[in-house]
N, C-alpha and C positions, 0 to 999 in steps of 0.2 A: 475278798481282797480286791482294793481296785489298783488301777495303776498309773505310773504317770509314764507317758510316753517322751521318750527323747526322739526326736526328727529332724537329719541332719540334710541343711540344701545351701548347694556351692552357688554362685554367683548365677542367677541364670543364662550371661552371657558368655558363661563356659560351660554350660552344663549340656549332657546328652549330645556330646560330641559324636558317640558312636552311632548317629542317628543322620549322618551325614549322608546315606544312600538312601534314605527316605523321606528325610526334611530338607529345606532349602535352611542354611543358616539364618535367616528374619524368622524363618517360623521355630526353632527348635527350644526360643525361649521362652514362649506361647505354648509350648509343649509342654516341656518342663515344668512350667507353673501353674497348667491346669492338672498334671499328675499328684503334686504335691496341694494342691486345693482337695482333691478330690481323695487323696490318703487320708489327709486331716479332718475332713469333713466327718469322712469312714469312721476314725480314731474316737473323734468325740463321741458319734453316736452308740457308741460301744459302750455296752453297760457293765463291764469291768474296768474302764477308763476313767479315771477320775480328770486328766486334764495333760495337757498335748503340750510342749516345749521344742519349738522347733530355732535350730542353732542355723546363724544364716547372718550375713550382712549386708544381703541385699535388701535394699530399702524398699524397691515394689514387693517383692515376693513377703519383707516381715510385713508391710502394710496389709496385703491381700490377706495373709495367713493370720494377721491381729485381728481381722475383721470378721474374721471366722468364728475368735476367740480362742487363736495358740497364745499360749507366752514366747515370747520372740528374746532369744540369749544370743548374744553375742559372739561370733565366730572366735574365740581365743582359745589359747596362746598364737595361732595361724599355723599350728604347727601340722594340719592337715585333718582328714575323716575322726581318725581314734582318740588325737587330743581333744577334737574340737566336741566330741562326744563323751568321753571323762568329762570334760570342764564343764559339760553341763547336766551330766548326773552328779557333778558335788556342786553345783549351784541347786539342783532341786532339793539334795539331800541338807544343806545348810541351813535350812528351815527344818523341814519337814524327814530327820535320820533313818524315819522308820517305813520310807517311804518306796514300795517296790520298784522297780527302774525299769524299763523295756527299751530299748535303743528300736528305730523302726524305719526301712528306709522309705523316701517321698516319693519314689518311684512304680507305687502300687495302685494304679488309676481302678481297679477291678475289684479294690478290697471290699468286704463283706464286714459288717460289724460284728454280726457272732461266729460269721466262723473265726474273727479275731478274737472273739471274746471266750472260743474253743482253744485255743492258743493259749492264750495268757492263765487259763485255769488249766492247763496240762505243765506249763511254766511252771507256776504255784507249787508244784511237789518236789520241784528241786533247787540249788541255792543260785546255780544258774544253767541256763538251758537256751536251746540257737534252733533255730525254724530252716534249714534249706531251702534255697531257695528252685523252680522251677528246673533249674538245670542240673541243679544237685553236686553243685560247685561251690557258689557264696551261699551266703547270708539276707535272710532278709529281717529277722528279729533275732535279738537277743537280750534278755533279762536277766535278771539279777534279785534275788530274793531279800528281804531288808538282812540288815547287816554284812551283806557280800556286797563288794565291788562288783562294776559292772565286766570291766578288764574288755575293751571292743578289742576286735584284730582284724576289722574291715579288711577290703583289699583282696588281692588276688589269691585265691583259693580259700577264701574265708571261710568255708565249712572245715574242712582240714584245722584250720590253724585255730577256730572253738574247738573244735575236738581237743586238741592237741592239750588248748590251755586247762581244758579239766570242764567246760561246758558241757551239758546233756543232751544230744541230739533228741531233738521230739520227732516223730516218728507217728503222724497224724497224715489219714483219711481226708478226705473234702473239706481240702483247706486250699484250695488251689488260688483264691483269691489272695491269699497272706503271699504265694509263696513267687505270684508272677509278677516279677520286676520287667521293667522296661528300660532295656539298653539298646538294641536292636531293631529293626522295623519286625525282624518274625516274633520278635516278644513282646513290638504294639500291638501285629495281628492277631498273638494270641492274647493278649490280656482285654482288645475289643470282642473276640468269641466269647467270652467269658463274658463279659457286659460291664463296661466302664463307667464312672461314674458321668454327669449332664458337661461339667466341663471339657475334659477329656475326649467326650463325644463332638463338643462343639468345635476344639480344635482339631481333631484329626479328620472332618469334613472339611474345616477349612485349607486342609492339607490337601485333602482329596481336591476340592475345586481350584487351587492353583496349583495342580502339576497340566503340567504342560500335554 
């Protein structure tokens, strides 16, 4: 089964605000957008992935991420993370019905392509199922098997609220890459232990050489 990836990224000039005690505001959108290069990069080379759909209206970040080769969907209805992530698993699904669905967020600078591709073939056994992330609060994937909706619940306590809706917690070993998201400087720190992808690396050196 391959998959298509949905990947949702907010303006970069809002994004990873919570990153304001470790970045200077010029650099947090330099941040942000080498995390989501370097998810995407991950995503494709995953050999359960058949092809990466990332929802965004930022015009550098869809340029950078089309150059990668994401398909770049249009942030609508605006009605925030879970519309704007519906609207573009039934844009994928409008062609292509029969097509498995994985929502994924751009925030995983450290992803591994098989342990994602461990992921997505543990997904496969149920209609839908959601990945915990590092803290074991959110979410950082969740799919949707063909003929299920994808139903996101991003947001605050989103491991909870997949549970809740009838998603599968997976419940995987050495996956640590899928599961560390970066909100936090201690979840930059740890998603750099773990080894982050060339972008990533380059801006959070350039972090390092302008702190004061």
């Amino acid at each position: 089964m391959q998959w298509t990836l949905v990947v949702p990224l907010k303006p970069l000039a809002r994004a990873k605000s919570r990153l304001a005690d470790t970045a200077a505001d010029g650099l947090r959108p330099g941040l942000a957008l080498a995390f989501a290069l370097d998810t995407v990069a991950a995503a494709l080379a995953c050999p359960a992935v058949k092809d990466v759909a990332v929802v965004t209206d930022d015009v550098l970040a869809g340029r950078e991420l089309g150059a990668l080769g994401a398909h770049i969907v249009p942030d609508e209805p605006g009605g925030g993370l879970n519309a704007a992530l519906a609207h573009a698993a039934a844009v994928v699904r409008s062609s292509r019905p029969e097509t498995p669905v994985a929502a994924l967020n751009a925030d995983l600078p450290a992803l591994r392509p098989l342990e994602l591709a461990r992921v997505l073939e543990s997904a496969a056994e149920f209609p839908r199922a959601f990945l915990p992330d590092a803290a074991a609060i959110g979410t950082t994937l969740l799919a949707a098997a063909p003929g299920y909706e994808l139903l996101p619940a991003f947001g605050e306590d989103s491991r909870s609220r997949h549970r809740a809706s009838g998603a599968t917690e997976l419940d995987l070993d050495d996956v640590d890459s899928v599961r560390q998201d970066v909100d936090t400087g201690a979840d930059l720190r740890a998603a750099l232990a773990l080894g982050v992808g060339p972008r990533t690396a380059a801006a959070a050196a350039r972090l390092l050489i302008e702190e004061p």
